[in-house]
N, C-alpha and C positions, 0 to 999 in steps of 0.2 A: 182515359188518362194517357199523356202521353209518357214516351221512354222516358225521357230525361226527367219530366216529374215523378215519374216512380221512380227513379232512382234515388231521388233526394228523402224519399218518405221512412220514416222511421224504419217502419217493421222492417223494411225491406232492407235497409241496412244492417237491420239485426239478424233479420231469420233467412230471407232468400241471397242473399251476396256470402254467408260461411260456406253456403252449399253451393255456391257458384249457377244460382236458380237466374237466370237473365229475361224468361218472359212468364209473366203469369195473365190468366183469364179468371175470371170471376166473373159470378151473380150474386146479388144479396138481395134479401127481403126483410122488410120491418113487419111485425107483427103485431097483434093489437095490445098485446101487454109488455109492448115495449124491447120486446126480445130481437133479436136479430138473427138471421139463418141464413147461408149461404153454402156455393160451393165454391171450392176454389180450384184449380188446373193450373200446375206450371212444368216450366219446359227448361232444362240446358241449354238448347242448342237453337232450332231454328221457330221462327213465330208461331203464332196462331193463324191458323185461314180465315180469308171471309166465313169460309161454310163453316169452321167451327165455331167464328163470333154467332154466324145465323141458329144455329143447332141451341147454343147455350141460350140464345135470347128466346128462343121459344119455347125453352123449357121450363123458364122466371116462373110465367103465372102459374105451373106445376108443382114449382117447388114452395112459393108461397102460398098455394091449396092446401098442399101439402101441412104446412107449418101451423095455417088455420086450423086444417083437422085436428092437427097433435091436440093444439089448444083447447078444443070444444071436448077431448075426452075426460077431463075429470074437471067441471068446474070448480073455483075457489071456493065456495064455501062448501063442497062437500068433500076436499082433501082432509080436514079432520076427520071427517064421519069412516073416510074411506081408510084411514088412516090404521085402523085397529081392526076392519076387513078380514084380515087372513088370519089372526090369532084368532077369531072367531070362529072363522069357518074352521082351522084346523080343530080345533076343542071340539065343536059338534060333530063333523064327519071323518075324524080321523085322518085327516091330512097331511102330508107332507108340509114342508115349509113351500116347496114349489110347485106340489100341486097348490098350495093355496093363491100362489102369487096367480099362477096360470088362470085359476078360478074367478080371483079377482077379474082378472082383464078377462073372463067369460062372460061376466056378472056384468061388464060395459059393454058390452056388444061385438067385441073385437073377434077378427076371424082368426085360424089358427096360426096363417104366414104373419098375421098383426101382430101377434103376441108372441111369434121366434124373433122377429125384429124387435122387439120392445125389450122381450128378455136377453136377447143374444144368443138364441140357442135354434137349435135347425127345428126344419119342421116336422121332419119323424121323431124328434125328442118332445115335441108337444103334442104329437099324436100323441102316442105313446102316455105323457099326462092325461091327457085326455079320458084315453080309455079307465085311466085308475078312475081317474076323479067320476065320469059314470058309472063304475060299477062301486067308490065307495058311496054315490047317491043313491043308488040304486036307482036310476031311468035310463032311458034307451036313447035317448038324443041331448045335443048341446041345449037346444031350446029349452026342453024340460029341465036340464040342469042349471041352466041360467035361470028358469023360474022359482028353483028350489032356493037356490043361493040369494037372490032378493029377496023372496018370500022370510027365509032365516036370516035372514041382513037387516029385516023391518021389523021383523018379532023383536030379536032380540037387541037393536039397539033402543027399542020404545021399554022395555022391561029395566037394561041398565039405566036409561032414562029417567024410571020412575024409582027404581032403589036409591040415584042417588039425591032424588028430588026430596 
């Protein structure tokens, strides 16, 4: 886009001209359920380089990987099922509220830097989950404890299943 057409575009008379923002860079990606994801970079003072148009442009197909992946981690029709997840788990092992969240996104496959990014929390505060949530499963690895947690995640949602059938 060029300057002078950015200049005329809404946003940019609203949010980048209070703050005296004069160039910005951006990528966006569409996603399959219709979302949109991007990054945006703006500047005060002087342009963007070629090399950092080149750097952003080859970073697109990453970040819309990226946005795919989010997607594919809890399909639509099992955000209900997942939805009552962690009050489960806390009730049978004892839980935290955040060990349970962590658990949850154990129970997906997610590795531990996944789920301090997901939750917002560093990665020695999910170790650190971690370690409860194995010793209140009692197993010695993630895997095993991702098996327990499906394992009780299939019992017991097929048992509320059938109480309330």
């Amino acid at each position: 886009m060029t300057h002078s057409r950015l200049r005329d575009w809404p946003v940019v008379r609203e949010v980048y001209h209070p703050q005296e923002i004069d160039h910005v860079l951006s990528v966006s990606t569409t996603t399959g359920r219709e979302a949109a994801a991007g990054v945006i970079f703006t500047r005060k003072s002087r342009d963007f380089t070629r090399r950092d148009r080149l750097v952003l442009s080859l970073l697109r197909p990453h970040i819309a990987q990226a946005c795919r992946n989010a997607e594919m981690t809890i399909p639509e029709r099992d955000v209900q099922a997942l939805s009552d997840f962690p009050g489960r788990q806390r009730a049978i092992f004892g839980l935290s509220s955040r060990e349970a969240e962590v658990a949850q996104w154990l129970a997906e496959g997610k590795t531990n830097p996944e789920i301090g990014v997901i939750l917002n929390a560093s990665p020695r505060t999910i170790e650190k989950h971690m370690e409860t949530i194995l010793f209140k499963l009692r197993v010695e690895n993630r895997t095993a404890a991702a098996a327990v947690l499906i394992k009780t995640e299939l019992t017991t949602g097929r048992m509320t299943s059938a109480r309330e059938a």
